[in-house]
C-alpha positions in Angstrom: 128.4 23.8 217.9 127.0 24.4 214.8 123.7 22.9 215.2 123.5 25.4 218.1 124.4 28.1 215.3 121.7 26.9 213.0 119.5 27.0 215.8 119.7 30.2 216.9 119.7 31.6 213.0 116.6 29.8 212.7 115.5 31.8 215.5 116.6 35.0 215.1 114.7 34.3 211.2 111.4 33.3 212.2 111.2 36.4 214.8 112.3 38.7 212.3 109.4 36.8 209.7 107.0 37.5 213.2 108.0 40.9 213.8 107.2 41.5 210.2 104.2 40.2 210.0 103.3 41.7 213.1 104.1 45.1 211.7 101.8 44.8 208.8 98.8 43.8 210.3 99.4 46.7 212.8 99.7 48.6 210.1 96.4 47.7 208.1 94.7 48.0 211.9 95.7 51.4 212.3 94.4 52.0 208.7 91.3 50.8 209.7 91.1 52.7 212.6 91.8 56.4 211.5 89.6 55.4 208.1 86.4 54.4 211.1 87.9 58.2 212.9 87.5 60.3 210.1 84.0 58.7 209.2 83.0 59.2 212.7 84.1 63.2 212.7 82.0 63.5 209.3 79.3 62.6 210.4 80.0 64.4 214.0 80.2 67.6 211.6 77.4 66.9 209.1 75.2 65.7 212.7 76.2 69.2 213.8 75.6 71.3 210.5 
């Protein structure tokens, strides 16, 4: 029974360690995107001034 516990801890630590990581390269993608977004209105504007 308690191998089953340490089991399922390890588990439950390596998704949160997955979910985590998950989260910050999301994060640094969406980064990326709204910094290519902004670039493309800029020039969108300057194209159109």
């Amino acid at each position: 029974m308690s191998k089953f516990s340490g089991f399922k801890l390890a588990i439950i630590l390596t998704s949160f360690i997955a979910v985590f990581y998950l989260g910050l390269s999301g994060k640094f993608a969406l980064l990326e995107f709204f910094e290519l977004k902004t670039l493309e209105m800029r020039f969108k504007i300057r194209g159109e001034i």
